[in-house]
PADOKE-733159 format. One record per residue (C-alpha): x negated, y negated, z. Coordinates in steps of 0.2 Angstrom, whole numbers, padded with zeros to 4 digits, always signed. Example, Ala and Ser with C-alpha at 12.3 -4.5 7.8 and 13.67 -1.06 7.14 Angstrom:
BEGIN
-0062+0022+0039 -0068+0005+0036 
END
This chain:
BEGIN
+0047-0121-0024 +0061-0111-0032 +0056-0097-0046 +0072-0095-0061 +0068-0085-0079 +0075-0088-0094 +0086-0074-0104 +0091-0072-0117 +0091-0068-0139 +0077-0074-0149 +0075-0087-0156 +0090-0095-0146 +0078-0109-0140 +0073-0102-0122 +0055-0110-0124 +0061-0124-0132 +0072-0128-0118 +0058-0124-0104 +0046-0136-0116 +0060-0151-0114 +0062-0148-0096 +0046-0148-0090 +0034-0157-0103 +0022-0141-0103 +0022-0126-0117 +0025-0108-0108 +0019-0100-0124 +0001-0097-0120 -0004-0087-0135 -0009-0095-0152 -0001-0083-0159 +0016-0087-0152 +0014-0104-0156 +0010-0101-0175 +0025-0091-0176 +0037-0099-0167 +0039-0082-0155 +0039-0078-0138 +0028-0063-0135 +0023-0064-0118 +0027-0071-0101 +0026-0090-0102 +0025-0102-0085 +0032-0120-0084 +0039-0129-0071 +0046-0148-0065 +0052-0158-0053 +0069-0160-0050 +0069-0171-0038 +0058-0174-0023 +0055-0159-0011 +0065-0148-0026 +0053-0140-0039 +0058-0125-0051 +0046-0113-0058 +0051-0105-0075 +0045-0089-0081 +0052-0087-0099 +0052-0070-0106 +0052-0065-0125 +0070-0062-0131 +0065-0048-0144 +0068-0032-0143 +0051-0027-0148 +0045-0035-0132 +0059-0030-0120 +0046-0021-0108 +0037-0040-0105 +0055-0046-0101 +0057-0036-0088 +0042-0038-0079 +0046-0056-0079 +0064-0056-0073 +0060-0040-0060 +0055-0053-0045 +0064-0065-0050 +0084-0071-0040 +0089-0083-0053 +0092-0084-0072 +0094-0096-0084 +0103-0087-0097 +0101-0096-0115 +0115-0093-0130 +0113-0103-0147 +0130-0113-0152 +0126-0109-0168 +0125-0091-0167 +0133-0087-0152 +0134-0067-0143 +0119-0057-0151 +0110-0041-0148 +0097-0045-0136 +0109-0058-0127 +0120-0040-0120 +0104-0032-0117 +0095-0044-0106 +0113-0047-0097 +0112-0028-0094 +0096-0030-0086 +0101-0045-0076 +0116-0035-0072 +0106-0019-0067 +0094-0028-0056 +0107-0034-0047 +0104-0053-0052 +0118-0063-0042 +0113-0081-0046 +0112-0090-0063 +0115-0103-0077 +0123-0102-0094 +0114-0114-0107 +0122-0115-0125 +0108-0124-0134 +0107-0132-0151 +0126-0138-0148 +0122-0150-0161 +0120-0139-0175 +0139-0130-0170 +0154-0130-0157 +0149-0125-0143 +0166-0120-0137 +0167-0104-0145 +0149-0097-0137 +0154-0107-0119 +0168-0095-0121 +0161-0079-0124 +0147-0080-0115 +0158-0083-0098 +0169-0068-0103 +0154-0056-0104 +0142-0065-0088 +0159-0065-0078 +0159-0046-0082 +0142-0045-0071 +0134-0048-0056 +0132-0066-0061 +0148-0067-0060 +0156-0084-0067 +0142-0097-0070 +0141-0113-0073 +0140-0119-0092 +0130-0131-0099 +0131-0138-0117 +0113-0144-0123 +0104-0149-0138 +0086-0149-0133 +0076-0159-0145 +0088-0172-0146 +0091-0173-0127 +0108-0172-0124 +0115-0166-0110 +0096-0163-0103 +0103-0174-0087 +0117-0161-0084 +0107-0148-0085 +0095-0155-0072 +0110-0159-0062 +0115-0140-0064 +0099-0134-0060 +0098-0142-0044 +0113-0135-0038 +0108-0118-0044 +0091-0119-0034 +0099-0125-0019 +0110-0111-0018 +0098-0098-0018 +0097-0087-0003 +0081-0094+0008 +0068-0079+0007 +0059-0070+0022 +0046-0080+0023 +0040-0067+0039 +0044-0053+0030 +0026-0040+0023 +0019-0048+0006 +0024-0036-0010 +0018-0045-0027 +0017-0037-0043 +0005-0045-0052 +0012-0050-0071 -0006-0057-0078 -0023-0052-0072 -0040-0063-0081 -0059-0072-0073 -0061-0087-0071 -0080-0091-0072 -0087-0095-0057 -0073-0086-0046 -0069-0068-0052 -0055-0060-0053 -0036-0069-0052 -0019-0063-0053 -0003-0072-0054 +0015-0067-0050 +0032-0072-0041 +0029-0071-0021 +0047-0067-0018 +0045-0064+0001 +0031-0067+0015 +0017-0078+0015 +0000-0077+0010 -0013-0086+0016 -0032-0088+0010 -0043-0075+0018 -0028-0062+0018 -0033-0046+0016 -0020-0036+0004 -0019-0018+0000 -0023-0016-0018 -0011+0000-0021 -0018+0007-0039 -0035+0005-0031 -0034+0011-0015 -0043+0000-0007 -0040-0017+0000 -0046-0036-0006 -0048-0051+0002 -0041-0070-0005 -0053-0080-0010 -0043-0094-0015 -0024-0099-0017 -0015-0109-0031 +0002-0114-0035 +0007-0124-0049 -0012-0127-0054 -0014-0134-0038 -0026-0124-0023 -0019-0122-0007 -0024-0114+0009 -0006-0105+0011 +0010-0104+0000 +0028-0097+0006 +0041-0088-0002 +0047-0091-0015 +0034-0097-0025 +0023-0091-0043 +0006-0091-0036 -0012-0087-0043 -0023-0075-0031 -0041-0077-0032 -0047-0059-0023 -0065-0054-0020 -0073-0039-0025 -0061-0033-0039 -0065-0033-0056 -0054-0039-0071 -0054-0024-0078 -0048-0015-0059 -0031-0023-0060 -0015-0025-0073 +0000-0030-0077 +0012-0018-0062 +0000-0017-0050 +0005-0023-0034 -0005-0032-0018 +0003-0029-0001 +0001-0032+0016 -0007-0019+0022 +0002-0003+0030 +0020-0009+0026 +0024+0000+0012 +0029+0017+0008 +0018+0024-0008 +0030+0036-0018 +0028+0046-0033 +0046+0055-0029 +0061+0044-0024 +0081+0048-0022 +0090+0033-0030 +0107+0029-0035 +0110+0026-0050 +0121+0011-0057 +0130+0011-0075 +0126+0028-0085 +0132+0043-0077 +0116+0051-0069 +0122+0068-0079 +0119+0058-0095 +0104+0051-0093 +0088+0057-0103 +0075+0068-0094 +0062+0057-0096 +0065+0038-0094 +0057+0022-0089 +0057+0016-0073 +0054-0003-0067 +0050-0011-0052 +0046-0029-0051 +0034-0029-0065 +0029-0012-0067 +0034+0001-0078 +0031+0018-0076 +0038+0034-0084 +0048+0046-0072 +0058+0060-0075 +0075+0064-0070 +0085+0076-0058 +0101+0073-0057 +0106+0078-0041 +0124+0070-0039 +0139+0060-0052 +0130+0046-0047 +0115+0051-0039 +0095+0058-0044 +0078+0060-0041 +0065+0054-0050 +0047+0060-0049 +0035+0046-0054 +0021+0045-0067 +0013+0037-0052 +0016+0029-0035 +0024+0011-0031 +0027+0003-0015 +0045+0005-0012 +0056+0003+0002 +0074+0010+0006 +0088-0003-0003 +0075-0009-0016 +0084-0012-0035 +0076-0006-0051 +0081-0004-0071 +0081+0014-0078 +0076+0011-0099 +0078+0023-0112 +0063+0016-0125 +0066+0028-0138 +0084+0022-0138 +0084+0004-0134 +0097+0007-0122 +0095+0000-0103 +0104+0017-0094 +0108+0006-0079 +0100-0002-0062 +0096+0008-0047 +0095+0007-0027 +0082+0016-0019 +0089+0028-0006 +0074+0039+0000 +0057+0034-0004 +0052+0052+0007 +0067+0063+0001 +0064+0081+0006 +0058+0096-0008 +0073+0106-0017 +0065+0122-0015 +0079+0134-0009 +0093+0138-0017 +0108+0128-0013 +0096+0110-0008 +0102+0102-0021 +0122+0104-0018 +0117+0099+0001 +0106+0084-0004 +0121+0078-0016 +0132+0077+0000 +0118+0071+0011 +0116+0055-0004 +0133+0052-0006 +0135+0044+0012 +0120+0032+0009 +0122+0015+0002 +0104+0010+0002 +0103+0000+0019 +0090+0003+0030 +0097+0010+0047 +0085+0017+0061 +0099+0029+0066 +0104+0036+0053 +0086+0038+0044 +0081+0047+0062 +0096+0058+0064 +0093+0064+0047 +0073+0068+0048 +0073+0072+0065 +0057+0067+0069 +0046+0055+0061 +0031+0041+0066 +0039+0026+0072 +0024+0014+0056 +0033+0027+0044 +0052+0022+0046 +0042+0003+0046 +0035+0007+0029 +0053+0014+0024 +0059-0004+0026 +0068+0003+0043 +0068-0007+0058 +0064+0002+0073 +0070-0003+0091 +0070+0014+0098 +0055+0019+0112 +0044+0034+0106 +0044+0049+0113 +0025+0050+0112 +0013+0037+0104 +0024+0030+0088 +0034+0046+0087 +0052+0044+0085 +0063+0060+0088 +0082+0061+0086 +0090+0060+0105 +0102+0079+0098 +0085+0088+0091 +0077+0083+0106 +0090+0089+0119 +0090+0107+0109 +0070+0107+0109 +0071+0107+0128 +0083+0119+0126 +0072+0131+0119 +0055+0129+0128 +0056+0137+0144 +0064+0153+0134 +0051+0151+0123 +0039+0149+0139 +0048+0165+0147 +0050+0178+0133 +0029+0177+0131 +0026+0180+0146 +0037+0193+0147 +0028+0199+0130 +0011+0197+0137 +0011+0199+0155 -0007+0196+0156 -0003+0177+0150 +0003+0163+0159 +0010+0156+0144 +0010+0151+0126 -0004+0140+0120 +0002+0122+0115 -0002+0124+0097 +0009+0143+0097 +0023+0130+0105 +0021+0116+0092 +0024+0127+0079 +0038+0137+0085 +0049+0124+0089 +0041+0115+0072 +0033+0099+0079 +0021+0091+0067 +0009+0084+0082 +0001+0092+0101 +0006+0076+0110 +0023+0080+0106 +0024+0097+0117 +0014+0088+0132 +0029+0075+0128 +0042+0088+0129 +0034+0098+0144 +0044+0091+0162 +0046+0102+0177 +0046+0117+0182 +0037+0120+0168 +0018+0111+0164 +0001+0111+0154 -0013+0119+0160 -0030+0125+0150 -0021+0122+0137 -0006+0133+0139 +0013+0129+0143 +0017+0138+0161 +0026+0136+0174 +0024+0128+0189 +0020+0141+0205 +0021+0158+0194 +0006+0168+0196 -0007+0166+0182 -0010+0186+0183 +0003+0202+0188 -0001+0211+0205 -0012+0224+0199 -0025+0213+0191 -0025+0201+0206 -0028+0214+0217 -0040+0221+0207 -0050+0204+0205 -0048+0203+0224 -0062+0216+0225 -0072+0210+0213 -0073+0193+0219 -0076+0198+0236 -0091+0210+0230 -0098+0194+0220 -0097+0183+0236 -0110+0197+0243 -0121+0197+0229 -0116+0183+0215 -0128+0188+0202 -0125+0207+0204 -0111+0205+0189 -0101+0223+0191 -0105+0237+0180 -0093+0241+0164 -0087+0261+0177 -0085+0250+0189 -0073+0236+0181 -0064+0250+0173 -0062+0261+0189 -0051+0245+0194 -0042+0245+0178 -0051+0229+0172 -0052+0233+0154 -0057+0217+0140 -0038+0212+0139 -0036+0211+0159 -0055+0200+0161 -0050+0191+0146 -0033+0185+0156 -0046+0183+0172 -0058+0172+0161 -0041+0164+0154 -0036+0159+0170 -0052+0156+0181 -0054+0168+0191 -0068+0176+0184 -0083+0169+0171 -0089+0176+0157 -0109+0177+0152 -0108+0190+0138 -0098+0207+0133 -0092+0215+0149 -0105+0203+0159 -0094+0194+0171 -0099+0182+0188 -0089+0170+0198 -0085+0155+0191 -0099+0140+0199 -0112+0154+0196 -0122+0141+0181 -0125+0129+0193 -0130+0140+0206 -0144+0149+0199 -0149+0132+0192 -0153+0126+0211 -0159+0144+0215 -0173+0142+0201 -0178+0125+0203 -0187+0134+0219 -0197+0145+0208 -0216+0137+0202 -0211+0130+0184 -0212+0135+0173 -0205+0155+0176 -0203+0171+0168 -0185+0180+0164 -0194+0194+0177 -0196+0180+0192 -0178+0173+0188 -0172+0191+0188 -0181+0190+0202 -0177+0176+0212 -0157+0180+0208 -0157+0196+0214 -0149+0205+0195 -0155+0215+0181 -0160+0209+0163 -0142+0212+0158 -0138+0198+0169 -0152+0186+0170 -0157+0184+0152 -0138+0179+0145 -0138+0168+0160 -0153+0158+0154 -0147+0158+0138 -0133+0147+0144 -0143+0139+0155 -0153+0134+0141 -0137+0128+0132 -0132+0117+0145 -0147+0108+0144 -0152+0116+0162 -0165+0123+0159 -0180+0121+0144 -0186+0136+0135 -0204+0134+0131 -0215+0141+0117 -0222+0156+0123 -0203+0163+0131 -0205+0154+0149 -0193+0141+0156 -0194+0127+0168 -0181+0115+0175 -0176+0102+0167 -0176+0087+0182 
END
């Protein structure tokens, strides 16, 4: 299936000319049909021939209802673009060619209808001078008169070779479709319809549903009033999804495949047509068949930022229209260049963002995207629309090959300056290093850690150099060997002082191993837990804090902070009326 809307003035005899084509009335309204006027989308298709069938979406030509012609045309890669004979170049003819123009619309099809009523020489020739002047560049023209059916063959014939021209979509690419009509169907729920431009859906997909934040699941396919069990780009399609409610979804919302799409509220673009200086602070933006308000930063002659009403699924090198409603002017197309720019908080970030935009052109590269973030999650530059064939560093982290060179640079400084600042620590903790070298995860560090340097207990050290200075060593020399003598008989506050073990020293001792601390100043070797475990499973169970005191040969400032572990540990069960037993 190929997908091609109709542009054009109104009343220039778009739907008529769908109507003659395809035997079936896009105009779905009563409405439209009493008064002769497009208002909304309209869908119609035919067969050209077999294996070739194109799917019209013909879009309201007046002005009033410019915002439902862009949501029709936003998906779409081909026009049809209608002129009357009769009445030749109008208003809404150079404005919907603007917005074919600033969507970047390459392929299309000039009709000049009711040639029977007038020349058509005359609006062939303008109509080419002006389309030529686009992205459309010089189409073919075909003369028509619609109710009477002449040159309706030619047309077809034209069509055809339009069609079969078109670029052939991605049909692996992620699913991204903006839904242009949402309704129930009794006895199904909730459907939506749009213009799968890339991918493939399938029934019993799950898709993200971005305004709700949640996903949906397909309940059924259709295309062209037909059900189906799967449909490629590119292709106008009706969704039945489970679990939504009508009322959930409209017009601009947007079903993806889930976790390939960046959400953005704030996006860097540059900006095609109006200089970005001159455009109004507050605009509309559209995507596909969304619109949503934004306002404007210019940032460069060409470039800006935009912060969004709210979020769309965008990706780096994806087109929108900037509109001006108050004005009736279209202020030009746009090409996404950062769907995560950076904040402009400092002064000057805006002049270095300027040079920084004026080198991208809005394709995706791995490369440049990393050199420029530095460091980034590998699913993150996917979302982006960026390709990524470069190994992680750690997990999906991606880290530019010059940040990371300078990062092991600094560690082992950073390393050696604390522990020349705090002699009685090994090293920095791993989150001190993640934040002074500005890494946004743990793993990173342990990723960035290679010999001599290495993690233990949670700290960045290096390899072979004592864990404590002389003094404290020899100091816990002593200790330790009075411990081995008596292992309960934790050393008395003059005595660890009278060494020079004040808290800062026992704390690097606990730090380190050496020692174990059971409470304020109450310190054992470490093993000690599971040692007087197995000395009081000997006791008759249950026992008192007197017999364990007792049994391990300490006082009551030892014995009853020990239990108190030992009931922590599950080791021992403290019982109602303050005894203990073992637990077995």
């Amino acid at each position: 299936m190929y997908v091609v809307a109709t542009a054009g003035h109104v009343d220039h005899g778009k739907s008529t000319l769908v109507r003659t084509l395809t035997g079936m009335e896009p105009d779905r309204w009563a409405e439209e049909r009493r008064r002769g006027l497009t208002i909304d989308l309209g869908f119609a298709w035919t067969q050209l021939r077999p294996g070739v069938t194109v799917a019209f979406v013909d879009v309201p030509g007046h002005e009033r209802f410019v915002p439902n012609m862009l949501a029709g045309i936003g998906p779409v890669p081909a026009a049809l673009f209608v002129v009357a004979a009769d009445e030749g170049w109008m208003p809404q003819s150079a404005e919907h060619l603007a917005a074919l123009h600033a969507l970047d619309v390459r392929h299309g099809l000039c009709v000049i209808t009711r040639s029977d009523l007038a020349d058509p020489g005359p609006a062939i020739e303008q109509a080419r001078t002006e389309i030529a002047r686009t992205s459309l560049g010089d189409v073919e023209t075909v003369a028509v008169s619609a109710p009477a059916g002449t040159g309706m063959a030619e047309l077809r014939a034209a069509l055809d070779r339009l069609v079969t021209g078109l670029p052939r979509p991605d049909v692996d690419a992620p699913v991204r479709l903006w839904v242009d009509r949402s309704f129930s169907v009794r006895g199904s729920g909730t459907v939506v319809t749009g213009t799968l431009a890339a991918g493939r859906l399938r029934v019993g997909d799950e898709l993200e549903v971005v305004s709700l934040a949640r996903t949906a699941r397909v309940r059924a396919l259709q295309a062209l009033h037909e059900p189906v069990s799967e449909v490629d780009a590119m292709a106008r399609v009706a969704v039945n999804l489970r679990g939504i409610e009508r009322h959930e979804l409209r017009r601009g919302d947007a079903l993806l495949t889930p976790d390939q799409f960046h959400l953005s509220d704030t996006i860097d673009v540059r900006v095609h047509g109006d200089p970005a200086a001159d455009l109004p602070r507050s605009v509309m933006l559209h995507f596909g068949s969304a619109a949503v308000p934004a306002r404007v930063r210019p940032i460069g002659a060409d470039t800006a930022r935009l912060s969004l009403a709210h979020q769309l699924p965008l990706r780096i090198g994806d087109r929108g229209l900037l509109r001006n409603p108050g004005a009736h002017h279209i202020g030009g197309g746009l090409t996404v260049l950062d769907v995560a720019p950076p904040a402009l908080a400092r002064r000057g970030a805006a002049v270095a963002r300027a040079r920084i935009l004026d080198e991208l052109d809005g394709h995706a590269d791995e490369r440049s995207e990393l050199r420029r973030r530095g460091i980034v999650r590998q699913r993150e530059l996917r979302r982006m629309g960026v390709l990524s064939t470069i190994d992680p560093v750690q997990d999906d982290w991606l880290v530019d090959d010059r940040l990371w060179a300078r990062l092991r640079e600094k560690l082992p400084r950073l390393v050696s300056d604390w522990h020349r600042e705090r002699p009685l620590e090994a090293g920095p903790p791993v989150d001190v290093v993640r934040q002074a070298l500005r890494l946004p995860d743990r793993s990173l560090v342990h990723a960035l850690v290679s010999p001599p340097l290495t993690v233990q207990t949670g700290r960045v050290v290096r390899a072979g150099q004592a864990a404590l200075p002389a003094p404290i060593a020899r100091a816990l020399e002593k200790i330790c060997a009075e411990l081995t003598a008596n292992p309960f008989a934790a050393p008395a506050t003059e005595r660890l002082t009278q060494l020079g073990l004040g808290p800062r020293e026992l704390g690097a001792a606990v730090r380190a191993g050496a020692l174990l601390r059971i409470a304020d100043g109450v310190v054992l070797l470490p093993g000690s837990i599971e040692d007087a475990a197995t000395l009081l499973s000997a006791l008759p169970q249950p026992f008192t804090v007197s017999q364990a005191r007792q049994a391990l040969g300490t006082t009551r400032r030892v014995a009853v902070p020990l239990l108190e572990i030992l009931d922590r540990n599950g080791l021992t069960l403290r019982l109602p009326d303050d005894r203990r037993r073992i637990r077995r």
